[in-house]
C-alpha positions as CSV (number, residue, x, y, z in Angstrom):
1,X,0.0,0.0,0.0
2,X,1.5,3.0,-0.8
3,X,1.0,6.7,0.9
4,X,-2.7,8.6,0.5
5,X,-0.6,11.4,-1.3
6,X,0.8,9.2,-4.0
7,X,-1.7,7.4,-5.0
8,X,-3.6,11.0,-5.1
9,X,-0.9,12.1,-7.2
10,X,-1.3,9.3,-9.5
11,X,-4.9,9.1,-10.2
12,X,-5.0,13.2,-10.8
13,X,-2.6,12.8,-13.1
14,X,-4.3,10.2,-15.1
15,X,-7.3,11.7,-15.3
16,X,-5.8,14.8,-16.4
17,X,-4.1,13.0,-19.4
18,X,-7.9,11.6,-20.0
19,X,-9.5,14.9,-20.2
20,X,-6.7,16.1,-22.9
21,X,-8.7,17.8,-25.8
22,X,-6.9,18.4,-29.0
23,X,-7.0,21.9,-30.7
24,X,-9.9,22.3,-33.4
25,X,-7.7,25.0,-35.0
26,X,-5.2,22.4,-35.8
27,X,-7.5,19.5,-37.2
28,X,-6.1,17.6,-40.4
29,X,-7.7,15.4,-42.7
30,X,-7.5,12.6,-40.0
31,X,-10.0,12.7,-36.9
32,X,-7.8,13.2,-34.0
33,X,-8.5,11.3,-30.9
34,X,-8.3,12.0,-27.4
35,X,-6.2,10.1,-24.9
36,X,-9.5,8.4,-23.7
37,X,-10.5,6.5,-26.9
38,X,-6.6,5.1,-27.1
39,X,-7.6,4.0,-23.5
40,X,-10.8,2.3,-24.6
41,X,-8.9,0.7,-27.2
42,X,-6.8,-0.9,-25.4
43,X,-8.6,-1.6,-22.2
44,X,-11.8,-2.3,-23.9
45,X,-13.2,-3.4,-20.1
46,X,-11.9,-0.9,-18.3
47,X,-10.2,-2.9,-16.3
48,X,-7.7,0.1,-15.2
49,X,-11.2,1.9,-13.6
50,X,-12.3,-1.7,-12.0
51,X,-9.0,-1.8,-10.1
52,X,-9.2,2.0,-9.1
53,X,-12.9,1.4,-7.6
54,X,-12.4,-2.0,-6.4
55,X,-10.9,-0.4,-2.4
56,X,-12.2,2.2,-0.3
57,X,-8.8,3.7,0.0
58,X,-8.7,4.3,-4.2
59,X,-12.4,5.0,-4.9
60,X,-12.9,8.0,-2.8
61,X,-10.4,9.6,-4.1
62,X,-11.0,9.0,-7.5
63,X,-14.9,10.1,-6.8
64,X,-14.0,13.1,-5.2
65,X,-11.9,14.4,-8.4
66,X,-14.5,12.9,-10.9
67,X,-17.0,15.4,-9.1
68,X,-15.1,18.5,-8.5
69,X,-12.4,18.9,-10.9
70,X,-13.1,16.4,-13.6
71,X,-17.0,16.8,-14.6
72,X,-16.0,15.9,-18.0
73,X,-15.3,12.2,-18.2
């Protein structure tokens, strides 16, 4: 088990990466996706979020961010 503040660190992090948006001034020929549809690719059960809500200790920090800072996802 690894310090509160870490695993903080870690989540927050992630789901910052998750709500990366690509510029629409730059768009190309090619749709663009965002870091969440390479995640659904390759974790097409979400196994990643299972694991994060599986303990206590994990899931109440990840529902605290998900309500306050990361509305989006």
């Amino acid at each position: 088990r690894h310090p509160e503040k870490y695993m903080e660190e870690i989540v927050e992090s992630t789901l910052s990466l998750l709500t990366v948006k690509h510029d629409q001034s730059h768009v190309v020929s090619q749709k663009i996706l965002d870091p969440i549809y390479f995640f659904a690719l390759v974790d097409t059960k979400a196994v990643w979020f299972k694991k994060w809500m599986h303990a206590h200790y994990s899931r109440t920090t990840v529902l605290r961010l998900l309500e306050k800072k990361y509305k989006s996802l």
